[in-house]
N, C-alpha and C positions, 0 to 999 in steps of 0.2 A: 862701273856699269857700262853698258853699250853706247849710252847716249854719251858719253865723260870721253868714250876712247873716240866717239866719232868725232866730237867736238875737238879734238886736238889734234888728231891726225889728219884731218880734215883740209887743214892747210898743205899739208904736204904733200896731200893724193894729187891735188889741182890745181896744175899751173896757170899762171894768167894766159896764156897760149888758148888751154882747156876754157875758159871763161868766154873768151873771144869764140872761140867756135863754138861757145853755147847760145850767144847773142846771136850770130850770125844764122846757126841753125832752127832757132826757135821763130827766127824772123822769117826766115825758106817756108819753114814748116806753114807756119800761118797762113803766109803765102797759100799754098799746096791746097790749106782745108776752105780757104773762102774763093778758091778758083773751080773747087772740087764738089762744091755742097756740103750740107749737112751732114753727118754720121749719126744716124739713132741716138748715139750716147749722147753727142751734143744738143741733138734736138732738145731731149729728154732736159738738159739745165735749162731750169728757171731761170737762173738769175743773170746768168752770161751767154752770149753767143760769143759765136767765132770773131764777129769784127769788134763787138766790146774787147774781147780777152785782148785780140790782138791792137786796139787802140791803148789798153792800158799798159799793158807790157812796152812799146814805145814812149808811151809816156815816163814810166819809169824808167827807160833809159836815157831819155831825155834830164831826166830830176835829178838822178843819178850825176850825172855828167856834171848839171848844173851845179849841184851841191860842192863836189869836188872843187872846180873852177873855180867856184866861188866860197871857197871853204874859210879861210879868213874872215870875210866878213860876216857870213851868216856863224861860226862858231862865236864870235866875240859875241854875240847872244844869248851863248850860256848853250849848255846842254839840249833844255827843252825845246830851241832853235833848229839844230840838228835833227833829235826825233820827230819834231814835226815834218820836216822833211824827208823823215826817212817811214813816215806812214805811222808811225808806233805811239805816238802822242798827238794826239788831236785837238788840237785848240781852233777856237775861231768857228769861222765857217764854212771852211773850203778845208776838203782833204787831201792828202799828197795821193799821188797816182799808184804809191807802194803798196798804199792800205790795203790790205786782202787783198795781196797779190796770187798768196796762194789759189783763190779760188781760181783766176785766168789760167793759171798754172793747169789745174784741173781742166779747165776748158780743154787746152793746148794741148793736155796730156794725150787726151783721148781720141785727137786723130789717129786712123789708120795710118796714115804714112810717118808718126813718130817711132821712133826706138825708144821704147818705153823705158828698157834699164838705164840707158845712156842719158834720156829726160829727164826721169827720176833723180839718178845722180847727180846731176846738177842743178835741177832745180832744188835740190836737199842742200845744196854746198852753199847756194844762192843764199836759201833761207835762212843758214847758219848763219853766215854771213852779215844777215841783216840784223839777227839777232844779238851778235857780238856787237855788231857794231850802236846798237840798242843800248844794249848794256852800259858799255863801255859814257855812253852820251850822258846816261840817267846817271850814273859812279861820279859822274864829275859835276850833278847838279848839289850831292851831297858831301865834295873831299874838301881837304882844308878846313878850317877852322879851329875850335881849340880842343887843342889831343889829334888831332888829323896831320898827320904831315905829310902827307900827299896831294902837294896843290890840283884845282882841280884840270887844269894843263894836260897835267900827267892823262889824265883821262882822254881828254877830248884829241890828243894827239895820237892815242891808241884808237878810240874811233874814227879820224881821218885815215889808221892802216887798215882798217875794215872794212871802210866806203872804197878805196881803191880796190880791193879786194871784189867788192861787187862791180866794176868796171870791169 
């Protein structure tokens, strides 16, 4: 399927290079649309403005960064440690800044001065991205034990290659 080949090739399209100029760009952009005014489309969201989208989006790279950094300690937590971190598991009372990221994304999108396919793309790689690395967090809340022989290690080592990945 489409989604099967995007999901593997996926890695290969986008160099850590490409990621960095997505960060770099999405932060300009932002820039651009809260120095610039509103755009109709943006008006028109409910639920995000431009400096929400653009405070979440730092915050997640902010989280991002932190997670990695500190990836040892918070992994010895177990899997559901990690996804809360990464927005996809919510526990508690406080959300990670990840959580429906896509919607800022939206925000983001719909400035004039973005390149929308270029946007898109990478905010698609991003999402991938978060989503393997999801996975991958949740896979090791359930390996190992008996008839498993995939400690769950295995797992959480593959989602420390995914969070760097969103770096």
């Amino acid at each position: 399927s489409k989604a099967a080949t995007t999901t593997t090739t996926s890695t290969a399209l986008f160099s850590s290079s490409d990621r960095r100029s997505f960060l770099s760009g999405t932060t300009a952009v932002a820039t651009v649309i809260l120095t610039s005014g509103p755009a109709p489309a943006l008006a028109a969201a409910a639920a995000a403005t431009p400096e929400a989208a653009l405070k979440q989006w730092k915050d997640s790279v902010a989280t991002i960064d932190n997670l990695y950094e500190n990836w040892d300690t918070i992994s010895k937590q177990g899997g559901d440690a990690i996804r809360k971190e990464l927005g996809t598991a919510n526990f508690g009372t406080t959300a990670s800044p990840l959580f429906q990221i896509d919607k800022a994304f939206r925000v983001l999108r719909d400035s004039p001065d973005v390149d929308l396919v270029e946007f898109t793309e990478q905010s698609e790689e991003f999402a991938n991205a978060l989503v393997r690395a999801d996975t991958m967090a949740y896979s090791s809340n359930f390996a190992g034990g008996s008839g498993k022989p995939t400690p769950p290690q295995v797992y959480i080592d593959k989602a420390k290659i995914e969070v760097a990945d969103l770096q």
